[in-house]
C-alpha positions as CSV (number, residue, x, y, z in Angstrom):
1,X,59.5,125.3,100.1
2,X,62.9,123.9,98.9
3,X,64.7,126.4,101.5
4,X,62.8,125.0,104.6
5,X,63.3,121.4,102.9
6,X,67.0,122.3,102.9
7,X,67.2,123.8,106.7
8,X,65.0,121.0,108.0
9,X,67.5,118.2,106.5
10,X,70.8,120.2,107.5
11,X,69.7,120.3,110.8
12,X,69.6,116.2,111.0
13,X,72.2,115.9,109.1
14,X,75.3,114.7,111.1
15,X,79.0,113.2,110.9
16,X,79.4,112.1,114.3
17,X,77.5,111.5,117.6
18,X,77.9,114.2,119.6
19,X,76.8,112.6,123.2
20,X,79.5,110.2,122.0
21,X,82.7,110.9,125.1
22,X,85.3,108.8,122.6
23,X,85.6,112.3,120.4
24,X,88.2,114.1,120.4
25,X,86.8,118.1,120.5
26,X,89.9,119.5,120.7
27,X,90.4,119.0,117.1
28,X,89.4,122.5,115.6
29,X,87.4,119.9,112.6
30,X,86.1,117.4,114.6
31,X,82.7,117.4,113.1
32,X,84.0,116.8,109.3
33,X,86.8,114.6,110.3
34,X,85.3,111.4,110.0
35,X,84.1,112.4,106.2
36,X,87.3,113.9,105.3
37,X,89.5,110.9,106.9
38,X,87.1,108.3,104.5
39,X,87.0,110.0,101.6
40,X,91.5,110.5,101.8
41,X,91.2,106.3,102.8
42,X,89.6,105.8,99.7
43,X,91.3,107.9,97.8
44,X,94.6,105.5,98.8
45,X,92.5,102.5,98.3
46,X,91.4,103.2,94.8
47,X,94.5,104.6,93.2
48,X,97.9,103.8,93.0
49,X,100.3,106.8,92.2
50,X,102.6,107.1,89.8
51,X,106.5,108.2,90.0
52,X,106.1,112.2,90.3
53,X,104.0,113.6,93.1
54,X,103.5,117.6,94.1
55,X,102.8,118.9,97.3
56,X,101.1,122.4,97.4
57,X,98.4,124.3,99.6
58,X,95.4,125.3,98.2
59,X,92.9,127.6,100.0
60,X,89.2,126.3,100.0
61,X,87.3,129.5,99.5
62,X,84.6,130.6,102.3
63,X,83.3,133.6,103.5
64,X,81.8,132.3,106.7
65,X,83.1,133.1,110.0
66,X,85.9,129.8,111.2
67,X,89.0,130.0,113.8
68,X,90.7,128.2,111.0
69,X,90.1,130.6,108.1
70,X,93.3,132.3,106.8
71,X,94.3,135.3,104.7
72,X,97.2,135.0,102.2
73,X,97.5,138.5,100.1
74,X,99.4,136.4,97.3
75,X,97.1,134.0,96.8
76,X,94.3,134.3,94.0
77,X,91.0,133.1,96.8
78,X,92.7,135.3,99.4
79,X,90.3,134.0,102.8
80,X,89.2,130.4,103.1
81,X,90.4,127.1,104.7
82,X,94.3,126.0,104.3
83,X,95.1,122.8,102.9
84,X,97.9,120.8,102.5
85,X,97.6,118.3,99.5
86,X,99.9,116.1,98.0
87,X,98.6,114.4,94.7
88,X,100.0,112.7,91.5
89,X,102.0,114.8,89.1
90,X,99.9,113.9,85.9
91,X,96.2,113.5,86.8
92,X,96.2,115.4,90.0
93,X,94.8,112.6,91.9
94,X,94.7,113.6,95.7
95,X,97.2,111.2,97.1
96,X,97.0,112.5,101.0
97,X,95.8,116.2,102.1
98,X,95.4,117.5,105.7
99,X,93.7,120.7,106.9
100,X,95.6,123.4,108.3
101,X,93.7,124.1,111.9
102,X,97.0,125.7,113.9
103,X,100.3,125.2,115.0
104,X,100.7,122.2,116.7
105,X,98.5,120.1,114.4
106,X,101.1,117.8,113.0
107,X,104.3,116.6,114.8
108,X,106.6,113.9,113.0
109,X,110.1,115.3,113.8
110,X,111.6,118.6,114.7
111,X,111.7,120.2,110.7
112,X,109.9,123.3,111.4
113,X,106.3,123.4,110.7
114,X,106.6,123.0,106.9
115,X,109.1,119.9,107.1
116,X,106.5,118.2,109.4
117,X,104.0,118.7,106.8
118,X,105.7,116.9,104.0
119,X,106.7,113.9,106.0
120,X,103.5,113.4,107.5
121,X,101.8,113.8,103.9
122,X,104.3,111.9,102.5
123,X,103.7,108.9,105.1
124,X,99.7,109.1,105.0
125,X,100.0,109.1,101.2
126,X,102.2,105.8,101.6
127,X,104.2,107.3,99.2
128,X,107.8,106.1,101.3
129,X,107.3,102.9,100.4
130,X,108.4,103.4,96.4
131,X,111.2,105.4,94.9
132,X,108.7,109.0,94.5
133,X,109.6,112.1,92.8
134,X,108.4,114.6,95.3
135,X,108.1,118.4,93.6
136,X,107.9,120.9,95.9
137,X,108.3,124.3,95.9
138,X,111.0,126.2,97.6
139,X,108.4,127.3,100.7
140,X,108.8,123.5,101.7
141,X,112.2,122.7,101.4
142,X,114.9,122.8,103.9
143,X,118.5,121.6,104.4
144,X,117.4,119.8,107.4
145,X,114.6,117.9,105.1
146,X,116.4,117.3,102.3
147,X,119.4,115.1,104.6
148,X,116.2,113.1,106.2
């Protein structure tokens, strides 16, 4: 009973409004966009950062079928979803985080795909307003970054 319960409310169950022409379905995670883009809002509202920050990627573990899923041999959950996520040095409070769906999915300047990422994060994260400490490791940084 609980199983049918559970398939009859997931199939109801809805981010956005799919007749709706205003979405953009060329974005790989268009149907959890709207939740994920809240929740990160919040998360900005709610807390305010202190000094240190660290940017990493974490994998969300999954075993289900996505374009987006990746495999990374060195990591510990070696297929899942990619995730860029910047959060506070001491708590680990998520300060700004983006999902890894290809390529082309963030463009601030022309850094290479990793220097995109932290200036995009660190923007979202409104972290360029105050003097951060931004800890990265050395798969992030570049010469071209580090004169920005």
């Amino acid at each position: 009973m609980a199983h049918d319960r559970f398939l009859e409310i997931w199939t109801y169950l809805h981010a956005i409004n799919e007749k709706d022409g205003t979405t953009d379905k060329t974005d790989k995670i268009y149907k959890v966009r709207p939740i994920l883009n809240t929740l990160l809002e919040k998360f900005r509202y709610c807390y305010l950062p202190k000094q240190f920050l660290n940017l990493d990627e974490g994998m969300i573990p999954t075993k289900n079928r996505f374009a987006i899923k990746q495999y990374i041999k060195d990591k510990p959950i070696k297929f899942g979803i990619k995730s860029f996520i910047l959060c506070e040095g001491d708590t680990g409070y998520i300060v700004a985080s983006e999902i890894y769906t290809g390529k082309s999915d963030i463009e601030v300047q022309n850094l290479g795909v990793t220097g995109n990422v932290v200036l995009w994060l660190f923007k979202q994260g409104e972290a360029s307003r105050k003097n951060h400490i931004l800890v990265m490791d050395r798969y992030y940084n570049s010469v071209t970054l580090t004169k920005h």
